[in-house]
N, C-alpha and C positions, 0 to 999 in steps of 0.2 A: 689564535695566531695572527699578529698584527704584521710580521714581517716575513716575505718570500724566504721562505730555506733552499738553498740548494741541495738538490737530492741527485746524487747520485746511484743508478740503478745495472743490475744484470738483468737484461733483458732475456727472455725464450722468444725468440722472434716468431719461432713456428717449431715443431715436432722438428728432430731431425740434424737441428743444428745447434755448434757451440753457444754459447751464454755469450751479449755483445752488452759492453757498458756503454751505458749512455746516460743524459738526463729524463727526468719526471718531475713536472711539478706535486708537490704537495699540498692534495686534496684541504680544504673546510673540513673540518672534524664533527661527526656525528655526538648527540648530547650525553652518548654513552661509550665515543669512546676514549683511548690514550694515545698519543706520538710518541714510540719509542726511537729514542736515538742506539743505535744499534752497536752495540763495541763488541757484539760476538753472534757468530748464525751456527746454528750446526746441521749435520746432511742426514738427509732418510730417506730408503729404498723408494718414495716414491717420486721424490724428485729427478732421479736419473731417470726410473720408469714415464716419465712424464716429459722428459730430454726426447727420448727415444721416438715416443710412440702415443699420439692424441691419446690417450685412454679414454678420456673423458668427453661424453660427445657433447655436454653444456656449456665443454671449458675455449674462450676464445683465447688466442694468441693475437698480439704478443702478450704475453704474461710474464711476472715475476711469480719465480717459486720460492718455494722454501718454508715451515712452519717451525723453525726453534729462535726466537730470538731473546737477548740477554741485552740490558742494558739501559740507560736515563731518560725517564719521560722528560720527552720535550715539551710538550704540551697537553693539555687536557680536555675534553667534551667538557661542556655547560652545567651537566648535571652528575660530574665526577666529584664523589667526595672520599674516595681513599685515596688517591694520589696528587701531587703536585709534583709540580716542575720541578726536576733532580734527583727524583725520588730511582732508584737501583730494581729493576724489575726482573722478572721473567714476563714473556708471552707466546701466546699461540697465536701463530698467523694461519688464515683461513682462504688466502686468496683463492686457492682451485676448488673453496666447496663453493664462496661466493661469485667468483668470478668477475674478480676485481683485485686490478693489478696491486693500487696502495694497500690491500691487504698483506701483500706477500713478505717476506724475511729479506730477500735476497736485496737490500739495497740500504741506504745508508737509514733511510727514515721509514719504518713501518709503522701502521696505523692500526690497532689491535681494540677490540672488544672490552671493555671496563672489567665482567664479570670474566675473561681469560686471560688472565692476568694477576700476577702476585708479587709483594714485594723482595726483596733477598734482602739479606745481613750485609751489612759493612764488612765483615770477614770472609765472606765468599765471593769468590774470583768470578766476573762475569764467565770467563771459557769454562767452567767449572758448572755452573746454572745453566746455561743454554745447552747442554745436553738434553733437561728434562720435558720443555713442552708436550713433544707430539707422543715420545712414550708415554707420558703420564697421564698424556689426557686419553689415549686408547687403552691404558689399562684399566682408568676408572671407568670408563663407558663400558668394555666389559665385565666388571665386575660389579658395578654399580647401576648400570642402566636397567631401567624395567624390563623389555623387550630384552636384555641378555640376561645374566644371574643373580639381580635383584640381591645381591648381598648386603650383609647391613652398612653403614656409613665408616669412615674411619674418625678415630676418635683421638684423642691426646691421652688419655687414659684408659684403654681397651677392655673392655667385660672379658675375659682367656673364656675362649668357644674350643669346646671339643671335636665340632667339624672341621674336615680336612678342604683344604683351596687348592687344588690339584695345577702346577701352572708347567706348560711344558713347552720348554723355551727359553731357562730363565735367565740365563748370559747374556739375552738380546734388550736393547731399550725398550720394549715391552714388558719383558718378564721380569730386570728389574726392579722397575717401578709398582707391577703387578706381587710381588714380595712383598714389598714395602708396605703398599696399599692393603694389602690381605693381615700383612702383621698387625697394622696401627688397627684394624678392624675385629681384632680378636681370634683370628684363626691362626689353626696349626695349617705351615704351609710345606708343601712336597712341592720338589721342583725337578724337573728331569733337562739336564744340560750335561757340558763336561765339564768330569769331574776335575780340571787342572783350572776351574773357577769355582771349584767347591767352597772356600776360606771366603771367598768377595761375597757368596750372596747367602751364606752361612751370615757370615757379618749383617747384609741387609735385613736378615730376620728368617730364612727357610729352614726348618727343623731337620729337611734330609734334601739329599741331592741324588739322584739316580743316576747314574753313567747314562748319556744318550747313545754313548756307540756300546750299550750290551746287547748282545745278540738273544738276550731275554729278559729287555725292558718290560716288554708285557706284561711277565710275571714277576718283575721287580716292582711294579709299581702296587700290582694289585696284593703281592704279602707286604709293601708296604704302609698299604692303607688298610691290613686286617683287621677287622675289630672298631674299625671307625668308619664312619660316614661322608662322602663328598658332602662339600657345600656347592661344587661345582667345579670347574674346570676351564682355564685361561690360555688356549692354544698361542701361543707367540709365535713359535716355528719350528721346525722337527719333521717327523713323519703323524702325518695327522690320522693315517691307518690305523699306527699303534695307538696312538692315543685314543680313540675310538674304540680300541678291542679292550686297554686296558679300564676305559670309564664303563664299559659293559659289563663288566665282571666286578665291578667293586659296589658297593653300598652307598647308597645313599643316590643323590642329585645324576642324573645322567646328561645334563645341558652343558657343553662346552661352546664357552663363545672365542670364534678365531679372529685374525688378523683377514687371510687369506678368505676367499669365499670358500667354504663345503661343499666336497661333492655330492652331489645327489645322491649314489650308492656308498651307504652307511647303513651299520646296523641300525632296527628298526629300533630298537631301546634309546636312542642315541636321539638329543634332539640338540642342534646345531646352528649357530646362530653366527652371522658376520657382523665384524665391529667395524663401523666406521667412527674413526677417531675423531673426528671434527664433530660428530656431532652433540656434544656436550653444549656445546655454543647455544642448543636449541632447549633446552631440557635443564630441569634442576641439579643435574650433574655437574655441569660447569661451576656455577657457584658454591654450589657443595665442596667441589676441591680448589679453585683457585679465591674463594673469598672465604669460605670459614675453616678449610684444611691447612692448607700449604703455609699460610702466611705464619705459624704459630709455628709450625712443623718445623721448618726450613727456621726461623730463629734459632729453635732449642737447638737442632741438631737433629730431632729424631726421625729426622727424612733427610735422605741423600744425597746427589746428585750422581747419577750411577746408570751405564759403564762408566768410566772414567774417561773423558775428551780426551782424544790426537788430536792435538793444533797442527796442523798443515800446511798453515800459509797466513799472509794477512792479504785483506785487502779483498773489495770485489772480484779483480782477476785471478785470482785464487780458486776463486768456488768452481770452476770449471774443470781443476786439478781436484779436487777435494771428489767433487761427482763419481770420476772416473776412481779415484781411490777406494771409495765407498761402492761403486758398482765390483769392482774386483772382487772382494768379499773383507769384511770384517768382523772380526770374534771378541767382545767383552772387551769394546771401546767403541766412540763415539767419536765421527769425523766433525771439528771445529776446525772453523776460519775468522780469525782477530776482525772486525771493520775498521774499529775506530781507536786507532793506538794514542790520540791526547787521554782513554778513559782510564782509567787504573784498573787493567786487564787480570 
């Protein structure tokens, strides 16, 4: 970067209060990583949770949040050799694992990780791609991470496994992508969500959909997986009790890895694991899906972008509307806000 950019930023000045725009310089770029120019962010539970209330006691303010961004490298690290300048991206911003503001989404120019980071098709809509960073990259860390269920890789051409990928949750940006990912990897997938998005992840690849509000999911899940084996189990979100009782009783894998932490009191059969979604960044998992998965996937078609984005607003001042939108509750969409309307959105 030979020339100053102006960047325009939403600040977290501290726990507690609204998002204040202001400037930031942009940082010298690391030899590994990208400058995306940002023409679309989208919102996830942790960033209001992170509005609210320090969660994190590593994390200093002020910070920029945010981890979905979509949109045109600006520039590139020293020892970048899949992208150039213009090149139509997705990326994972990581600022609240590192602790560092230029990481974050929430501003015109994010600075993202080489290996998190993938390109998109000339036919898909930036607000349409920045749905998927931070599901995707929490559902492969679940289902791919060592320390969770060590599943096999996804592949463009899939070996059909007859174990079952138990994902419960699957209308939310985790379970999704967690569909998705389980399909392109060969497995038959069960998902327990409502059934009035049965059609959308029936489409993503789930072979059956369980009603979340039956009053005997339990035993709907366990005669739905008779006669077959877990290969494990991808909590997104629901009641984690049932799901507990119903991975107790079925065959096969009894490890479910969550979003949320697990309570201590669980069946003893039950071994339970927290995912933290950033941490791909650290492990063969990041490159697994943003440098030899996505990039082929996301061409052909045979990965998504899913829930489908709610554009909400354009514009930094925006994201503060979007937050509150997104803390209200959301079902089988994904809160987007436009940044950069010269992009072809």
């Amino acid at each position: 970067m030979t020339k100053k950019i102006a960047n325009q930023v939403a600040w977290q000045r501290t726990a507690g209060l609204s998002l204040q725009i202001g400037p930031a310089d942009v940082r010298k770029l690391e030899s590994n990583e990208i400058l995306i120019r940002n023409a679309a962010v989208a919102i996830n539970p942790i960033d209001w949770l992170l509005q609210d209330d320090a969660l994190l006691p590593w994390l200093d303010y002020p910070m920029i949040l945010g981890s979905d961004v979509a949109g045109e490298v600006a520039a590139v690290g020293d020892s970048v050799k899949r992208f150039k300048v213009g090149d139509r991206v997705i990326g994972q911003a990581v600022s609240t694992t590192v602790n560092e503001a230029a990481q974050g989404a929430f501003q015109n120019y994010t600075v993202v990780l080489e290996h998190m980071a993938a390109p998109i098709p000339d036919w898909m809509p930036f607000t349409a791609a920045a749905v998927l960073p931070l599901g995707l990259g929490t559902a492969a860390v679940g289902l791919y991470g060592k320390t969770h269920l060590a599943l096999k890789p996804p592949s463009h051409a899939p070996q059909s496994r007859e174990e079952v990928v138990l994902v419960w949750g699957g209308s939310s940006s985790v379970g999704c992508n967690a569909i998705q990912l389980a399909a392109a990897s060969g497995y038959r997938c069960i998902t327990v969500a409502s059934l009035s998005n049965s059609g959308m992840l029936k489409g993503l690849g789930a072979e059956e959909v369980l009603d979340r509000g039956s009053p005997n999911i339990v035993e709907d899940v366990i005669e739905a997986t008779r006669g077959r084996r877990l290969a494990g189990t991808l909590h997104a979100t629901g009641n984690m009790d049932d799901c507990f009782a119903a991975v107790t009783a079925c065959e096969g894998a009894k490890t479910v890895a969550a979003t949320l932490m697990p309570p201590e009191r669980r069946p003893g059969t039950v071994e339970a694991t927290h995912i933290i979604g950033p941490s791909l960044k650290d492990d063969e998992v990041g490159p697994l899906i943003y440098r030899d998965f996505m990039p082929r996937a996301l061409a052909e078609g045979s990965f998504v972008p899913a829930p489908p984005a709610k554009i909400v607003g354009h514009g930094l001042g925006a994201i503060q509307k979007a937050l509150e939108i997104q803390k209200a509750g959301v079902s089988a969409a994904k809160i987007v806000v436009t940044i950069d309307s010269k992009m072809d959105l």
